[in-house]
C-alpha positions as CSV (number, residue, x, y, z in Angstrom):
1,X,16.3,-130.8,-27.9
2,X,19.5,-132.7,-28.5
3,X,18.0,-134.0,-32.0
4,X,18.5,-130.6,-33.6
5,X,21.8,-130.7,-33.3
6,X,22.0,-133.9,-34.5
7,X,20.0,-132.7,-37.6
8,X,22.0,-129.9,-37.9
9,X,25.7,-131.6,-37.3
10,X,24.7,-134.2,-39.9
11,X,21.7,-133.3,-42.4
12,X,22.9,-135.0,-44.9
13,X,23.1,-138.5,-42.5
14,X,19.2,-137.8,-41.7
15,X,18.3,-136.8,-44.7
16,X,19.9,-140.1,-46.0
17,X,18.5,-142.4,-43.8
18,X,14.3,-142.5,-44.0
19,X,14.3,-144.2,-40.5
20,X,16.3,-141.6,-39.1
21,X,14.0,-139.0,-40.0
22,X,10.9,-140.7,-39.2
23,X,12.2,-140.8,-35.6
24,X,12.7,-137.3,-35.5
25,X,9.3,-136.3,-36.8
26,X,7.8,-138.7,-34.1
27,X,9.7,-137.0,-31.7
């Protein structure tokens, strides 16, 4: 649950990194 507000505190950051949003789709 804490991973949306990662997503939304820094889209731009996930977006960014590839990595970083693979990990969040997984999750």
């Amino acid at each position: 649950k804490f991973s949306r507000h990662l997503i939304i505190r820094i889209p731009y950051v996930a977006f960014k990194d590839n990595s970083h949003v693979g990990a969040f789709v997984a999750e």
